[in-house]
C-alpha positions in Angstrom: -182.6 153.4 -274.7 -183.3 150.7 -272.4 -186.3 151.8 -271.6 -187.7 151.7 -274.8 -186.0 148.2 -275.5 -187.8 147.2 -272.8 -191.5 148.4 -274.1 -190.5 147.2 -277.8 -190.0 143.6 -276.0 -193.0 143.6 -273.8 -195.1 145.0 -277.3 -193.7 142.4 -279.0 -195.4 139.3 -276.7 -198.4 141.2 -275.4 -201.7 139.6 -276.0 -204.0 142.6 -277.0 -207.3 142.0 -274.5 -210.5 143.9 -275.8 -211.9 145.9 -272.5 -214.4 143.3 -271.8 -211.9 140.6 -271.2 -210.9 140.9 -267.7 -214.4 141.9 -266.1 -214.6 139.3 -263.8 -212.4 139.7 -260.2 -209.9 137.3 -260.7 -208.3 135.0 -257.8 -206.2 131.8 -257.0 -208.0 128.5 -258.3 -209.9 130.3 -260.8 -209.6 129.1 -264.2 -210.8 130.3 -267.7 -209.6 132.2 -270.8 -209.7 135.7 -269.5 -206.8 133.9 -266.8 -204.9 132.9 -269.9 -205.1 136.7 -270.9 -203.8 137.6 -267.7 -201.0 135.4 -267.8 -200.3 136.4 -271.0 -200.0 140.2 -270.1 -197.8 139.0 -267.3 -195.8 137.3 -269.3 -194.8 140.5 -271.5 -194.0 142.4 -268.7 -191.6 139.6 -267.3 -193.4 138.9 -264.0 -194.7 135.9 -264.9 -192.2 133.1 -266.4 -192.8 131.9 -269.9 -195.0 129.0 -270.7 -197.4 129.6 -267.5 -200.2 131.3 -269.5 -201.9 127.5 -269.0 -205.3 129.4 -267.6 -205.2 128.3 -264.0 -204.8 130.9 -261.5 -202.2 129.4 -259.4 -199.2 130.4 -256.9 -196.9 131.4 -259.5 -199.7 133.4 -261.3 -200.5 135.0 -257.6 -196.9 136.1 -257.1 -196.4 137.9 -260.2 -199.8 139.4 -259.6 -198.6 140.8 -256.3 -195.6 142.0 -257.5 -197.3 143.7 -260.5 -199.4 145.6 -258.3 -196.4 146.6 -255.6 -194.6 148.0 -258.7 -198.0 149.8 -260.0 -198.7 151.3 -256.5 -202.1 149.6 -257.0 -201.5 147.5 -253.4 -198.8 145.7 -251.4 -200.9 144.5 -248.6 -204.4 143.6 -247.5 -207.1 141.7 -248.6 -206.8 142.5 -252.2 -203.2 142.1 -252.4 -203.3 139.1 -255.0 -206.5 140.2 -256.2 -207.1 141.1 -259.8 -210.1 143.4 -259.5 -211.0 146.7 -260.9 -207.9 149.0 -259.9 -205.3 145.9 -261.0 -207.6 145.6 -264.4 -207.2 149.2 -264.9 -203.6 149.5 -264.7 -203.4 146.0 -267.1 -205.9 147.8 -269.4 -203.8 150.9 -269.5 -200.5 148.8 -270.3 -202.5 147.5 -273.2 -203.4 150.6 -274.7 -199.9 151.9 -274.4 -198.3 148.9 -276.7 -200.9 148.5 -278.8 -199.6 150.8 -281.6 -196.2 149.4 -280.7 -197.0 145.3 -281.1 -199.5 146.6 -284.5 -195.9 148.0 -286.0 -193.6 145.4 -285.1 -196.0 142.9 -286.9 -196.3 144.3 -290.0 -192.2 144.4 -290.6 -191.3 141.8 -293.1 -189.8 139.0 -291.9 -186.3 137.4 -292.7 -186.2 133.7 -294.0 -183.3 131.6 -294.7 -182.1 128.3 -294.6 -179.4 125.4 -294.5 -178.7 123.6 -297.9 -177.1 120.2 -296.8 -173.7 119.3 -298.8 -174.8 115.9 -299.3 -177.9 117.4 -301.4 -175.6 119.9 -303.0 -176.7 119.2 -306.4 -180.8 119.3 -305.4 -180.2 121.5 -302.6 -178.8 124.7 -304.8 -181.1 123.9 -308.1 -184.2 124.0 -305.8 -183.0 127.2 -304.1 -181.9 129.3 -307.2 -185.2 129.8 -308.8 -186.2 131.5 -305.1 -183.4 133.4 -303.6 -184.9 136.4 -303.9 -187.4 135.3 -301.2 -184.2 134.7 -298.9 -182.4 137.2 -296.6 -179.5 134.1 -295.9 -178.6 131.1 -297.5 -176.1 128.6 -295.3 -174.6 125.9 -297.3 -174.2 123.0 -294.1 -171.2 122.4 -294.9 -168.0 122.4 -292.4 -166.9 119.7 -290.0 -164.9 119.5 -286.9 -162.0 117.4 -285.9 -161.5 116.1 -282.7 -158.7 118.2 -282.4 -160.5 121.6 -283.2 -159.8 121.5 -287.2 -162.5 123.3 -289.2 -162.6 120.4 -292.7 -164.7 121.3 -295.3 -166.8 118.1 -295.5 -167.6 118.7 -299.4 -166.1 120.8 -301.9 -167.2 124.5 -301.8 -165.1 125.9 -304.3 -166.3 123.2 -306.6 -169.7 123.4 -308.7 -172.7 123.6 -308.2 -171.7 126.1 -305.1 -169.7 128.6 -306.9 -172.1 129.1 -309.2 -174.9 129.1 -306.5 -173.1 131.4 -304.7 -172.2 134.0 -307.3 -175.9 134.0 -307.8 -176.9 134.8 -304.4 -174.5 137.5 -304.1 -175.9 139.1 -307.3 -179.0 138.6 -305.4 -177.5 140.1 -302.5 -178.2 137.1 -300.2 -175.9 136.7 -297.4 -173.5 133.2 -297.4 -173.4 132.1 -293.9 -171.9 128.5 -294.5 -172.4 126.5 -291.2 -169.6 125.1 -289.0 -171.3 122.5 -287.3 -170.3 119.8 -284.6 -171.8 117.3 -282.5 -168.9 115.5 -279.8 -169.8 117.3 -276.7 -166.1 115.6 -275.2 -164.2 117.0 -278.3 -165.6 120.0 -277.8 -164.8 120.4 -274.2 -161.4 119.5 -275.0 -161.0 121.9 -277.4 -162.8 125.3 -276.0 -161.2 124.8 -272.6 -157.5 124.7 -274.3 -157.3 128.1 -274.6 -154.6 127.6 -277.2 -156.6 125.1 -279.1 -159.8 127.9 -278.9 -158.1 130.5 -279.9 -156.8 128.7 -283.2 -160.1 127.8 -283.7 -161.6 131.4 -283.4 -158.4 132.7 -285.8 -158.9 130.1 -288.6 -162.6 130.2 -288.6 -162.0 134.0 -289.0 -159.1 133.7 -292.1 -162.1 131.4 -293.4 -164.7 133.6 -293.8 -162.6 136.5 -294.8 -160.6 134.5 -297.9 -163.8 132.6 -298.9 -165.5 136.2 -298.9 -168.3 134.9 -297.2 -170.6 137.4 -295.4 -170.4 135.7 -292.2 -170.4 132.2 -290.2 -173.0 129.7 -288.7 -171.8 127.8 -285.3 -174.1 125.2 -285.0 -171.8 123.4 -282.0 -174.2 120.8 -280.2 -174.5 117.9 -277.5 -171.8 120.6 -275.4 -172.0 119.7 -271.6 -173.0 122.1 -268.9 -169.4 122.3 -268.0 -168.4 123.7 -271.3 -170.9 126.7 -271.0 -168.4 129.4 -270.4 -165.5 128.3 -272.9 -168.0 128.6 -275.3 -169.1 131.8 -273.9 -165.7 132.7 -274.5 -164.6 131.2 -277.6 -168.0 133.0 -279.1 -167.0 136.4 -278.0 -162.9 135.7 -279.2 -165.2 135.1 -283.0 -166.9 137.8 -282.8 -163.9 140.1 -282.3 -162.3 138.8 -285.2 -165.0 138.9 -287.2 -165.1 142.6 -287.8 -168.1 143.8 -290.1 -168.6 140.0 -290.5 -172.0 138.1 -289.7 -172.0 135.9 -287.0 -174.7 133.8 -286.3 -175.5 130.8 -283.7 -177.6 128.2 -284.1 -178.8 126.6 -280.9 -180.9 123.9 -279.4 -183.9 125.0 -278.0 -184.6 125.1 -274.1 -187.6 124.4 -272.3 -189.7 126.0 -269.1 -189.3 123.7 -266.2 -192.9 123.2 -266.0 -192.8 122.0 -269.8 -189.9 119.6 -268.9 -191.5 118.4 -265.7 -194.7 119.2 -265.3 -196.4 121.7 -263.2 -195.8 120.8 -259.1 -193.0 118.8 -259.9 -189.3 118.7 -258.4 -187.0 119.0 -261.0 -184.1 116.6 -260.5 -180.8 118.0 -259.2 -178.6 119.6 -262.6 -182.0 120.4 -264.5 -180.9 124.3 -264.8 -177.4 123.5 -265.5 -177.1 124.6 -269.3 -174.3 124.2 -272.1 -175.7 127.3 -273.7 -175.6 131.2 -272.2 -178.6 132.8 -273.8 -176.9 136.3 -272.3 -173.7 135.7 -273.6 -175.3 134.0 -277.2 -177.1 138.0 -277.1 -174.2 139.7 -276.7 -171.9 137.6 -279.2 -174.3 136.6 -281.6 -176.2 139.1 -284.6 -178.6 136.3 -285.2 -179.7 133.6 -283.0 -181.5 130.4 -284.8 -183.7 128.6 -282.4 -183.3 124.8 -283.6 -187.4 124.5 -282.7 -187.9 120.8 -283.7 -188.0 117.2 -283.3 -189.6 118.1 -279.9 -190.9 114.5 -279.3 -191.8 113.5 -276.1 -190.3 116.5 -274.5 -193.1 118.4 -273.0 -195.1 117.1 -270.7 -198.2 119.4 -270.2 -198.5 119.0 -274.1 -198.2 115.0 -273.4 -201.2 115.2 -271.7 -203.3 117.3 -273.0 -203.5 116.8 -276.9 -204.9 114.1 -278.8 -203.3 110.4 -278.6 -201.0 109.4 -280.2 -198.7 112.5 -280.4 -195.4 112.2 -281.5 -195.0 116.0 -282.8 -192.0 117.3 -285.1 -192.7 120.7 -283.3 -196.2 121.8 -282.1 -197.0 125.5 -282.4 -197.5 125.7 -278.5 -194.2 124.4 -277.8 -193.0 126.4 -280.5 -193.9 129.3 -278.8 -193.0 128.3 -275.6 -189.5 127.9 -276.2 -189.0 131.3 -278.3 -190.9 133.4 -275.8 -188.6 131.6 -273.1 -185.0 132.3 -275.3 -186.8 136.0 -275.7 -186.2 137.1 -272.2 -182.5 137.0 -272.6 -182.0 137.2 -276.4 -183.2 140.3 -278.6 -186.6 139.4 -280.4 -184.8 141.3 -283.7 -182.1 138.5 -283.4 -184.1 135.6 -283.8 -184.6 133.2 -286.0 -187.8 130.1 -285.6 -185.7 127.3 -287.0 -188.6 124.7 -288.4 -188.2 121.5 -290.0 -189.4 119.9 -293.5 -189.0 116.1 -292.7 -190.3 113.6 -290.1 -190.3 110.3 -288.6 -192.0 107.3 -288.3 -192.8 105.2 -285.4 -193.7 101.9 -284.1 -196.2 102.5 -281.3 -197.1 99.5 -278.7 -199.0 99.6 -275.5 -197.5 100.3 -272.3 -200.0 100.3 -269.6 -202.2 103.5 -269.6 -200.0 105.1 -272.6 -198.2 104.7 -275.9 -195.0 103.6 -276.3 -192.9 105.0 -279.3 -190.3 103.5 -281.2 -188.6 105.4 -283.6 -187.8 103.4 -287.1 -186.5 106.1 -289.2 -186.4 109.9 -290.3 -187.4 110.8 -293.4 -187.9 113.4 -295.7 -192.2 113.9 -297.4 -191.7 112.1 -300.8 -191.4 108.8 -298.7 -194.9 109.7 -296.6 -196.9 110.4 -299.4 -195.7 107.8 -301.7 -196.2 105.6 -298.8 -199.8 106.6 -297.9 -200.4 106.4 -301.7 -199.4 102.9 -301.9 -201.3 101.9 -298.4 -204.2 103.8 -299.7 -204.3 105.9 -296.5 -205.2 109.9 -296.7 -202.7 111.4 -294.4 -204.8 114.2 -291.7 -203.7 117.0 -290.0 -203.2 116.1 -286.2 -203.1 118.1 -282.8 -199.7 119.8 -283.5 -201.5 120.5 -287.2 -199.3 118.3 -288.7 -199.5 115.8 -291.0 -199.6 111.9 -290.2 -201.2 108.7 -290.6 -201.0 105.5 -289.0 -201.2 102.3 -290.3 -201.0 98.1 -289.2 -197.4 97.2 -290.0 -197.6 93.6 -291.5 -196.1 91.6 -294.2 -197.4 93.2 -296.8 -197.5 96.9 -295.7 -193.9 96.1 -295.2 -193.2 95.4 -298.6 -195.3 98.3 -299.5 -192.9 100.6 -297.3 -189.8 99.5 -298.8 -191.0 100.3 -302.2 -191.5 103.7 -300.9 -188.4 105.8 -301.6 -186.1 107.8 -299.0 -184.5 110.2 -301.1 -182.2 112.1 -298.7 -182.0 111.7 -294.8 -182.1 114.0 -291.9 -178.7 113.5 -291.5 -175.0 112.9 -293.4 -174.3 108.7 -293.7 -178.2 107.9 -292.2 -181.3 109.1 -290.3 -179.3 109.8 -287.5 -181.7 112.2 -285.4 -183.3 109.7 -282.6 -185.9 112.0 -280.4 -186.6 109.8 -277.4 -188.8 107.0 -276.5 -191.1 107.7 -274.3 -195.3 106.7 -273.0 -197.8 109.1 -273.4 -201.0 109.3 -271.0 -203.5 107.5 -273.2 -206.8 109.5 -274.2 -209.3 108.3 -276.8 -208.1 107.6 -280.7 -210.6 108.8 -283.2 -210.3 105.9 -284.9 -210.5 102.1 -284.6 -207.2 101.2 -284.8 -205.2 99.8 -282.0 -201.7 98.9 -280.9 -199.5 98.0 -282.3 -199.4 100.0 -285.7 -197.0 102.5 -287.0 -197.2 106.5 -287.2 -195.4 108.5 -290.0 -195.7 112.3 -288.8 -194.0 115.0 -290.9 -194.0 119.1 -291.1 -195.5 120.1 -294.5 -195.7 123.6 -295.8 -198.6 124.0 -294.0 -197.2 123.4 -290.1 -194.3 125.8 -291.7 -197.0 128.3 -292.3 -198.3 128.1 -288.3 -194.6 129.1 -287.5 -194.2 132.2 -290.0 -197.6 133.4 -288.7 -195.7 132.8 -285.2 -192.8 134.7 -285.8 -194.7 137.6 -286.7 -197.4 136.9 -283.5 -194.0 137.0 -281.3 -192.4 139.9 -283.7 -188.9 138.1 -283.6 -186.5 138.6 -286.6 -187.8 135.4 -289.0 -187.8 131.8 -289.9 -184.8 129.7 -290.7 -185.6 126.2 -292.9 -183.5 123.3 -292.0 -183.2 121.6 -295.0 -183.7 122.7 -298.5 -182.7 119.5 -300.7 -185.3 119.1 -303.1 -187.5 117.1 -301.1 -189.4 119.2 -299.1 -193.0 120.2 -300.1 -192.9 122.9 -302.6 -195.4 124.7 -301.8 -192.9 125.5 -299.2 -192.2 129.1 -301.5 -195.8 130.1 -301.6 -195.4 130.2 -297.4 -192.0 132.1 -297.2 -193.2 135.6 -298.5 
């Protein structure tokens, strides 16, 4: 059984080559596409960490070559230990063969989509959803809160309208509830799931919750944990889980990145840098579906920084996209997850800083207020190098004016557009245009960037797609993309 796991999982991120693609002998230094394929292969087959397919043949590349032909009796010493020539390109086209037929019937299963209706958008949220649930495999009303203390508060009214009439309807509909517990005080929650009494109550009530509301399962969407409170949560995950009999539970969790992503290739990561608040093992074991929060990725990768098109402020680049999923997939089942993708964006004020850009976030914000904006600045919003949507434009006195008489009708977050990706300068390259700093940038995911993703989730053959938010605002041809 594991066996097969394993070939399912390496079918599912294999990179078919055709049998031209690896003709060359292939060594350290060397750099091109067919590396990239190498790498890939590598990847699938878990010598080669995620996110080095970069298509430079260097020491990590080497290792997992050497290791790949020591477990292939191909060579374990010599001068072609290291080597990819014919024997090592036989073996890699054989493996290729082999999964083909797996990878071509993982793809083809239909995905899974679902998504988070905010409780401030209730109202919007619910009327925009209703006309399309049968589209949707889950529908999670983001609705519970935390006390400090470890109290579960229902920060709206679900046994009010429109919910009980939403919900009723999805059940006929037979979409899963999954409301969303979600909580954001990393002390509180330390506090908490390290008082075993206090976790335990927790576990029990969010339990009694689910099972008098009759809803099919639960959401934990607990962020900003510290390192430290790792295994509590570990533990108060597994306590759920046990309680939650036949019950769904699902976990929705920040996304993390490969080191070289974080820190760029060569470099010393700083001292803590692998010290995680979230066990992806543990998440496996604990969790039936695991939603990959894969957004507001800013300035977070820097091989990405410098090597697309200035400036780039991304809500969540394909690449990184797929870095991070294919990263979680080593320790999380591929049928578990879920690509969580975004349907707002933010807007920037970008200066100079020496060689690079310097970004200032001003506000999130959902698409009605980019393209009433562009509309009233006149400016045709483009799709940039995460194949997103932006524009810039000189921020004056008047184009001020203009962008206050541009709506906002809902923000990222409860009470005010409270999700602040980080400042940071970007290597400079040139701008395709004559505009320069300072001016502002309003980039946003439209149903189009949602589209990339979909076609990644069935490229990576993971479970599905998850939309945070559905409030009315988002771009409707939103519906078109989740089929």
């Amino acid at each position: 059984m594991m066996f097969k796991r394993a070939i399912l999982i390496a079918a599912f991120m294999l990179v078919l080559v055709p049998s031209s693609a690896l003709a060359r002998t292939m060594s350290i230094g060397m750099s091109g596409d067919d590396i990239t394929n190498l790498q890939n292969i590598l990847i699938s087959q878990n010598f080669l960490a995620a996110g080095n397919n970069v298509g430079t043949f260097g020491p990590a590349t080497l290792t997992a070559v050497k290791k790949f032909q020591c477990q292939n009796k191909i060579t374990c010493s010599g001068s072609s230990y290291g080597v990819v020539g014919p024997k090592t390109q036989a073996a890699l086209r054989i493996l290729n063969t082999d999964l083909s037929t797996a990878a071509s019937a993982a793809n083809t299963k239909p995905l899974e989509f679902g998504g988070w209706i905010p409780y401030w958008h209730a109202t919007k949220g619910t009327a925009d959803v209703l006309p399309h649930l049968s589209q949707l495999a889950h529908i999670s009303p983001f609705q519970y809160t935390v006390t400090s203390s470890g109290l579960v508060t229902d920060a709206g009214d679900i046994n009010a309208e429109p919910w009980t009439s939403f919900i009723k309807a999805a059940k006929a509909k037979g979409v899963r509830v999954i409301p969303t517990v979600m909580w954001g005080d990393g002390d509180a929650e330390h506090a908490v799931l390290s008082d075993a009494k206090k976790r335990v109550a927790m576990e029990d009530q969010i339990a009694a919750l689910v099972k008098a509301q009759g809803f099919d399962g639960i959401d934990i969407d607990f962020e900003a944990k510290k390192a430290e409170t790792k295994d509590y949560f570990s533990t108060f995950l597994k306590g759920l889980y046990q309680r939650m009999g036949n019950k769904w539970v699902y976990c929705s969790i920040e996304a993390r990145m490969p080191l070289e992503h974080r820190y760029g290739i060569g470099a010393t990561p700083p001292a803590g840098s692998t010290e995680y608040a979230n066990d992806y093992a543990a998440i496996n074991k604990y969790c039936d579906r695991v939603q990959i929060m894969a957004y507001d990725q800013g300035s977070i990768d820097t091989l990405l920084n410098g090597s697309r098109a200035q400036p780039y402020v991304p809500v969540a680049d394909p690449t990184w996209v797929e870095t991070i999923v294919s990263l979680a997939a080593q320790s999380i089942d591929r049928k578990k997850i879920l690509i969580g993708v975004p349907t707002y964006g933010y807007e920037y004020k970008v200066t100079s800083s020496g060689s690079g850009y310097q970004y200032k976030l001003q506000w999130a914000f959902n698409q009605n207020y980019a393209t009433q904006l562009a509309s009233l600045l006149g400016v045709t919003p483009s799709r940039n190098s995460a194949n997103e949507l932006s524009f810039m434009y000189k921020s004056t006195a008047q184009t001020q004016s203009l962008s206050d008489q541009a709506s906002v009708p809902g923000s990222v977050a409860a009470g005010g557009n409270t999700v602040l990706p980080p400042t940071d300068v970007y290597t400079q390259s040139a701008l395709a245009t004559s505009l320069q700093p300072p001016f502002n940038i309003v980039w946003w995911s439209d149903s189009k960037a949602i589209a990339d993703k979909v076609a990644l989730a069935k490229k990576l053959g993971v479970r599905g797609v998850s939309v945070f938010k559905f409030d009315g605002s988002e771009d409707p041809n939103i519906w078109n993309v989740l089929k």
